[in-house]
Steps between C-alpha positions, in 0.01 A plus 500: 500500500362171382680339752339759792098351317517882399357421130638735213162595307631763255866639370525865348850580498631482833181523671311163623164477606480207770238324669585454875380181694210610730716353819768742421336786710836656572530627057316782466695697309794518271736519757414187666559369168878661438531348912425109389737555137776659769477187767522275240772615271719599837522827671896442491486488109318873448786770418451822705636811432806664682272766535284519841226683547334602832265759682638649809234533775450819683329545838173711449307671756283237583804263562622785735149504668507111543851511602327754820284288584718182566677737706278618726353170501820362601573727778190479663396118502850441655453737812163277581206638236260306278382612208134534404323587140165605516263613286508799308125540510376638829186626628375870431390560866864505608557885331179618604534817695865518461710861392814283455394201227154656444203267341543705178813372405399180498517281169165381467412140344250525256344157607601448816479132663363655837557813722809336656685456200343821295821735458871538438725515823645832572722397795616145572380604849185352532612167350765419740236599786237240324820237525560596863131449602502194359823367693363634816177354499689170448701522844815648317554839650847570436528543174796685255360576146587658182361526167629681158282590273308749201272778678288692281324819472260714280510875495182641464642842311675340186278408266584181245542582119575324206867541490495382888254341619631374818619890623267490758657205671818395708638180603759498725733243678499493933645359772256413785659368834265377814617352834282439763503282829821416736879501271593253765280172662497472878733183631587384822740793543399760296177703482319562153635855367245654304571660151502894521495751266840527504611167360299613218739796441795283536394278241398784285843684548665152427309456194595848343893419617478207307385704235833690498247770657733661840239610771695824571410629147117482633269700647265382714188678611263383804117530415155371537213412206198349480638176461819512735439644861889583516679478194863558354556629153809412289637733275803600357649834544375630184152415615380171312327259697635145546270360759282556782499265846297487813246405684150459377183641659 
């Protein structure tokens, strides 16, 4: 240690009490200590038991859940789409007047910055239609987004307690898909083919195949909303819903 400028102050036993240079910023500890006696003395020289000890690693549900994500990722910026991550705070007006993600549910700030960013998202809709304003008003009109993230929700009936204070609220993870403009430019021998609706379904369908989900296991229900002027619903035979798709109003 004298040899290191770490000064031995005080012997008990086997315990020293040292006084470490100021410049050596990497000792903080004792093990940084043990580290400098090891490199010195020789690594090779330090007798390990035949014994090994280790911690197997399990995949948890959030690995699972990451694991997801690269894959949809994956499948989707390879067939053409960029992906976009906008803000989870969003304006209030949005919900206003709405059956389907009424005002109500809306997490509310408690200080809010301004009345565009004053709530919680409840659909990644309106972000990805913020994103494709944006492009558009920039001269770039054909555009192939998509965008995972948290959407969150408060239900005005559940009350919080002590035991659960959150119970009122839900935060859940989406998919949001948007394509807009032509799929294919004009050239010198081909016209510019505009994106329809049902490009949208194909990559939807894709997705879920990728996904190990088999479109023949699906039902699929044609509708309209307040958001979607026609719509298709996704569900699976036993009646959960995986998705919606159309075109907006």
């Amino acid at each position: 240690l004298n040899a290191l400028d770490v000064k031995v102050v005080s012997r008990e036993g086997e315990v020293l009490q040292v006084a470490v240079p100021p410049y050596r910023v990497d000792v903080q500890r004792e093990a940084d200590l043990i580290e400098d006696v090891l490199r010195v003395y020789g690594y090779n020289n330090i007798e390990f038991d035949n014994t090994l000890h280790a911690t197997l690693s399990y995949k948890t549900f959030t690995d699972s859940a990451n694991d997801l994500r690269e894959l949809i990722s994956n499948q989707l910026t390879a067939v053409g789409f960029n992906e976009i991550l906008n803000n989870s705070l969003t304006a209030e007006s949005y919900y206003e007047g709405l059956t389907q993600y009424p005002a109500a549910n809306c997490v509310k700030l408690l200080n809010p910055l301004s009345n565009d960013l004053c709530v919680m998202r409840q659909t990644l809709l309106y972000g990805g239609l913020e994103s494709l304003s944006h492009n558009i008003n920039r001269k770039a009109s054909s555009l192939a987004l998509y965008e995972i993230g948290n959407c969150y929700s408060r239900n005005p009936e559940k009350e919080s307690t002590a035991e659960n204070p959150l119970a009122p609220y839900a935060e859940e993870l989406h998919l949001g898909i948007w394509m807009t403009g032509d799929k294919t430019a004009a050239s010198w021998n081909t016209k510019a083919e505009p994106v329809t609706v049902f490009d949208l379904k194909a990559v939807v369908l894709n997705v879920l195949r990728r996904l190990g989900i088999d479109a023949r296991t699906l039902d699929m229900t044609q509708a309209s909303d307040e958001i979607f002027a026609a719509k298709l619903d996704i569900l699976t035979k036993a009646g959960k819903p995986l998705g919606s798709l159309g075109m907006l109003r």
